[in-house]
N, C-alpha and C positions, 0 to 999 in steps of 0.2 A: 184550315181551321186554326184559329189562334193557340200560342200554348199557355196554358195557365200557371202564372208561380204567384209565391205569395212575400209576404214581408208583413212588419208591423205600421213602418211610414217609409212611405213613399216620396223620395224627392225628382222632383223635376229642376236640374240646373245643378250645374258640377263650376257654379263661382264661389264669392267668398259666404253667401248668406248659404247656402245648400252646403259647403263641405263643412264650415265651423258648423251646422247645426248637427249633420251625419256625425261630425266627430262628438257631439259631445253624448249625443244620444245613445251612441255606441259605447259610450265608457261608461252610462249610465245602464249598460247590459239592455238595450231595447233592438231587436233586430232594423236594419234602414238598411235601402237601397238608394243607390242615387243614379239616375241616369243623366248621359251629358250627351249630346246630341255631336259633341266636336270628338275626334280620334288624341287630340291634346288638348294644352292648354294656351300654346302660344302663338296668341294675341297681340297687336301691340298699343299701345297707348290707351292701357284698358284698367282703370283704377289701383294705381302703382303710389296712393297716399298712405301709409299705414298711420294714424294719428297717436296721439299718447294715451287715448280713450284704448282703440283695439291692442299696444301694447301693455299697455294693464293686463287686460284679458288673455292674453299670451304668457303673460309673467304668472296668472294665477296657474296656467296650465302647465308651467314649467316648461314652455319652447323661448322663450328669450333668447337661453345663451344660444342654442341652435339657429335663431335666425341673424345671432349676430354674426356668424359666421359664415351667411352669405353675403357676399359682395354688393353694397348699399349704400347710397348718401345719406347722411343725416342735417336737416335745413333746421334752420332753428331764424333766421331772418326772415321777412315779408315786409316789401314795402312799394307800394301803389301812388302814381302821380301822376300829374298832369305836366303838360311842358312849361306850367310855371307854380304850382304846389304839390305839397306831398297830400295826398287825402287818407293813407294809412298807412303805418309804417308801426313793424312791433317785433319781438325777441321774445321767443319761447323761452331760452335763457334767463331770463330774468323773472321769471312767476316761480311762485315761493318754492323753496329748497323741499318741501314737502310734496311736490312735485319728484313723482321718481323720475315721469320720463319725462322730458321737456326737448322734445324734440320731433320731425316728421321722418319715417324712414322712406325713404324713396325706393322701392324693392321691386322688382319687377313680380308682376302678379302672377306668371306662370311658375316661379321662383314658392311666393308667398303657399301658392294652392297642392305646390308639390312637396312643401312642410307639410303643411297639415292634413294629405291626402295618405303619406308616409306614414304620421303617428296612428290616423284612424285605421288606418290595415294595419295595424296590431291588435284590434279587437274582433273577436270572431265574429260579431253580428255587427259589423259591417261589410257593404260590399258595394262597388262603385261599376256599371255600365258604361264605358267610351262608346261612343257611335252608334248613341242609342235614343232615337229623338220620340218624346210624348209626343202623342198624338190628340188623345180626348182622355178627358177623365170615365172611368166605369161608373155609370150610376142605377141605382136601384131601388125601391120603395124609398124614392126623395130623399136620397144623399148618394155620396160618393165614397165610393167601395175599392177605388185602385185607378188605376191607370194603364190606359191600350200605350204600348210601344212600338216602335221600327229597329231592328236592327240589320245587320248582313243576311239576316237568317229568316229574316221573317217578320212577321210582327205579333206580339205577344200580351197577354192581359195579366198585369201583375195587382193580385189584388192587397186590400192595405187596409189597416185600420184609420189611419191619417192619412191623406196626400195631400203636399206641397208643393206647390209654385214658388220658387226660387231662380225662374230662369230668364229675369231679367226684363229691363222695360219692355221689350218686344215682347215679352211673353205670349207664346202658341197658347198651354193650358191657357192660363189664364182667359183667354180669347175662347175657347174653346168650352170653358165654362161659363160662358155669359156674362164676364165680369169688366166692365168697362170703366176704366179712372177718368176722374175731372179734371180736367184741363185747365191750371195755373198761368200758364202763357209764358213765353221766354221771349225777348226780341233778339233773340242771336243764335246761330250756331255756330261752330267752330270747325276750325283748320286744324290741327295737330301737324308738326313739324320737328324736323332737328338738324344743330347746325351745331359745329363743333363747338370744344369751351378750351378754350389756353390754360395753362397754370394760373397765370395773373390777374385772370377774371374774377372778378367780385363772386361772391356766391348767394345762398338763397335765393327766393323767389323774387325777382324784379319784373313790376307790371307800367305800364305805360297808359293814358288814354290819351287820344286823338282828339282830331276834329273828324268824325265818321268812323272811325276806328280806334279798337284797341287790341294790346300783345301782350301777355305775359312770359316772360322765360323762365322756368324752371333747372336750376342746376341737378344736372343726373352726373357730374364726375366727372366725365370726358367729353362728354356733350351739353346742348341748355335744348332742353326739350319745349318748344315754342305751342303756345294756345295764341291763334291767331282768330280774333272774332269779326266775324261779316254778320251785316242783319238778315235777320228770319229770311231765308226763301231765295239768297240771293246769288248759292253759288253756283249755279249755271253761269249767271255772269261774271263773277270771280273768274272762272273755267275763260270766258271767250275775251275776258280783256287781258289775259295771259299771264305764263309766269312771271314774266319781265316784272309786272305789273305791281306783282303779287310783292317779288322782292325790294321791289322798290319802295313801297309804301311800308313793307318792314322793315327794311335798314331806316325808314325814315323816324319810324318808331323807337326803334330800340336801337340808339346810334352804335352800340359798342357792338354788337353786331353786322354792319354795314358792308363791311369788310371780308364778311364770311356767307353772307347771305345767298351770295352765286351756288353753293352748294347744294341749293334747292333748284335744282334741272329738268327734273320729270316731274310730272304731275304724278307717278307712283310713289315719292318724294313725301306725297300730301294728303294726310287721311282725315276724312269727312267725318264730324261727329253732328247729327240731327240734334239739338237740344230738347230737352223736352220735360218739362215740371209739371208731375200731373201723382192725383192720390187716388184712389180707390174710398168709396165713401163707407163700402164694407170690406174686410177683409177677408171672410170667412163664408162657408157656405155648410151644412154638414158633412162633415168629413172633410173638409178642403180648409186650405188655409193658403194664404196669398203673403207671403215676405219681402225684404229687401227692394229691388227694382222693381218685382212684379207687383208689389203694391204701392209705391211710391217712387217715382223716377225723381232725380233731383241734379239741379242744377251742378253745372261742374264746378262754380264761385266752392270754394274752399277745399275742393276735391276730399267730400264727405260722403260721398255716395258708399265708397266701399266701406265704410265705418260705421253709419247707419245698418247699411246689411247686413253688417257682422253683430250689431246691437238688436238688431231684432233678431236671428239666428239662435242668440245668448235667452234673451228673453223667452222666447218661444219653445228651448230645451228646461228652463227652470220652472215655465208653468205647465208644460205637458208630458219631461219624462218620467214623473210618477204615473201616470194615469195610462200612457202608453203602456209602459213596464206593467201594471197591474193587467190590463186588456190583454196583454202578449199571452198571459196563461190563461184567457178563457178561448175552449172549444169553439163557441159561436161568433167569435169576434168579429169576423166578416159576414155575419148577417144582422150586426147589432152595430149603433151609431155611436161614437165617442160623444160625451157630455157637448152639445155645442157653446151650451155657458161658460165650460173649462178653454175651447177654442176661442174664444169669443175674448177672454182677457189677454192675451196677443196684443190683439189692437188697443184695447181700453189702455196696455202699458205702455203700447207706442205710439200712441194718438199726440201726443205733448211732446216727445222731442224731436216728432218728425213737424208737423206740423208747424213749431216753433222754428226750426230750420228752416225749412220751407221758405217764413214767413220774413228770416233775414235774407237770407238770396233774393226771394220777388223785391223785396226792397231796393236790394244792391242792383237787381235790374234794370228798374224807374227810374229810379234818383241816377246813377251814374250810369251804368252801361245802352241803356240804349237810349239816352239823350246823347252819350257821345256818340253812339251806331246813326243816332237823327242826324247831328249836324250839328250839335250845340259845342260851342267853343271850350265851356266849362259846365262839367256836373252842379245842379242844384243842391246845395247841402243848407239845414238848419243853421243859424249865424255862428252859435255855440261851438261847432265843429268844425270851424274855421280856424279858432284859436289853437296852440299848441297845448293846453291843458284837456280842451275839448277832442281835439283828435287823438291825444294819448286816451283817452277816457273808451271813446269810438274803439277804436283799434285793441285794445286790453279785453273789451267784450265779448268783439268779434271772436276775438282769435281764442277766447273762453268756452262761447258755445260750438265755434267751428272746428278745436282742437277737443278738446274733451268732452264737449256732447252736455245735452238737455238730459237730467233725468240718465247719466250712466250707467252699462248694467254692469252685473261682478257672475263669476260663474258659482251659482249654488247647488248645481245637479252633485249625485251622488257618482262614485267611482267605483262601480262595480264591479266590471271586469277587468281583470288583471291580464296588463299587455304583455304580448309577447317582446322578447330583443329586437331592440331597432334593427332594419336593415343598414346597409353600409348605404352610403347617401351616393345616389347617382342619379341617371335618368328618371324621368317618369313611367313608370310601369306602364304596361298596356291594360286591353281592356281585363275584368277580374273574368275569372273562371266563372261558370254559368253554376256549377252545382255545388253551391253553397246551401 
């Protein structure tokens, strides 16, 4: 028989939309649990963009100077071309000095999750589950009451006045509650790679497109962390025309490169990311609510995905942890439904910036990425964008909506509970003690 414990919200998914939400809920004195279904967090080539949208948000919560103080690039270049134009090219640097952050941090994400997993165990109504994967949501008189779990021990029904899906496009809950996204279409997915970087190397983002292919390399420091894009469905044959193959047409891409490319030897070397752009038409069910990747998977063109999650996380703590907080002190609360109209504005505030994102990436798909993935010599662009006034124009937007977001959030939850002293910064703790 299952064991029963309880909580006020229930999180499924220990990434960046589930732990920023845990954290804030928890400072907003509401109890949360989160479970993660991994025993860590490290992953690799797993949303390592931190933009100037989610550093704001880190600045309101006073972790800044703390994560300045992990080991980190900061890229303020991007510039994308063809082997005979530039089609975008732009400097965070140079948008107005009222800009505090004007920059991307390139952090590793098991780095980023073990900040903010750190400051949220200092509030006593948090508490985080490792190796603890949802199963189905608890449901009852037509809503959702908690959530059944798996751990070492067993498996267990934790009931909740909210639960949360935050555990990413593949989302189990979410599946598991009957919740199925529509399908936007990507004609690509990607390779992820890395191949060392010299002193001398240029930095920032440099992208390339082909005739059938394109590369982007990202500067990480010591390395240039490569996005190598093949069409939809193709890499089975990527795999059997070999690595040879593979390096070849990447040094041919990205010539400075060329020279280093042999580094890539094993096919263990080379990690498969499925693309996949798709939304949920609803977010929310009673008692449930769907965030981040589980309700919105988004293309990797700008590497917004973890910035989004972290926006909606924000969001999702300023319209429900009052009403959490009030439910947390009635008796009945797991027999009574939270307002689904209060759930329900979630989406209504994030319908327009995801959406609007969305709607530049499918763009940047059509027009440029997968007519080069076709065969086309060159991207179709409107005439205007041809020009150097028109691409600085192009470029200034992009990197408007893709660096600081449609519709920003700022954190307006209250600060309730008073933290305990940081610990000393080391490892990531293990899983929490069960009897909280």
């Amino acid at each position: 028989m299952a064991e029963t414990e309880s909580t006020t919200c229930a999180i499924s998914g220990g990434g960046p939309a589930g732990i920023m939400l845990s954290l804030l809920l928890a400072r907003a004195g509401v109890q949360v649990t989160v479970l993660e279904k991994h025993g860590d967090f490290l992953r690799d080539f797993r949303g390592d963009t931190v933009h100037p949208s989610t550093l704001e948000l880190l600045d309101e919560l006073g972790l800044v100077d703390e994560l300045e103080r992990i080991p980190h690039r900061k890229l303020t270049r991007l510039r994308m071309s063809t082997r005979s134009r530039t089609l975008l090219e732009g400097d965070l640097g140079e948008f107005p000095a009222g800009r505090r952050y004007r920059h991307i941090a390139m952090i590793p994400q098991w780095d980023f999750l073990t900040l903010l997993v750190g400051h949220a165990r200092r509030y006593p109504t948090f508490r985080l589950l490792m190796n603890a994967e949802a199963l189905a949501p608890i449901e009852r008189h037509g809503a959702v009451r908690g959530v059944r779990y798996r751990d070492d021990t067993g498996e267990h029904d934790l009931r909740a006045v909210l639960t949360v899906a935050a555990d990413g496009r593949h989302s189990d809950l979410r599946r598991a509650a009957g919740m199925v996204p529509r399908d936007l279409g990507a004609p690509m997915d990607v390779l992820w790679l890395r191949v060392s970087r010299r002193p001398d190397d240029d930095g920032g983002l440099v992208g390339r497109v082909g005739t059938g292919e394109m590369a982007a390399a990202i500067d990480r420091g010591d390395y240039w962390q490569v996005a190598f894009l093949i069409p939809k469905g193709s890499y089975a044959q990527v795999r059997e025309q070999g690595l040879e193959s593979l390096r070849r047409r990447l040094g041919g891409l990205l010539p400075f490169l060329a020279d280093r490319v042999d580094e890539i030897d094993d096919w263990e070397k080379v990690a498969f990311l499925e693309v996949r752009v798709n939304r949920l038409r609803r977010w929310d069910r009673p008692g449930f609510l769907a965030i981040g990747d589980a309700a919105h998977a988004m293309s990797p063109i700008g590497g917004v995905g973890i910035n989004l999650a972290i926006q909606d996380a924000v969001a999702t703590a300023n319209l429900l942890a009052e009403p959490l907080h009030r439910a947390q002190a009635d008796p009945r609360r797991f027999d009574r439904t939270l307002n689904p109209e209060l759930v329900r504005r979630v989406q209504r505030r994030r319908t327009t910036p995801t959406a609007g994102t969305q709607l530049v990436q499918v763009l940047a798909q059509r027009r440029i990425i997968g007519r080069a993935l076709g065969g086309a010599a060159e991207p179709r662009l409107p005439a205007f964008l041809n020009s150097g006034p028109g691409r600085r124009l192009m470029s200034r937007a992009m990197l408007q909506i893709l660096m600081y977001g449609i519709r920003p959030e700022h954190v307006h939850t209250p600060a309730r509970e008073t933290p305990a002293p940081a610990p000393a910064r080391g490892a990531m703790a293990g899983p929490a003690e069960r009897g909280r």
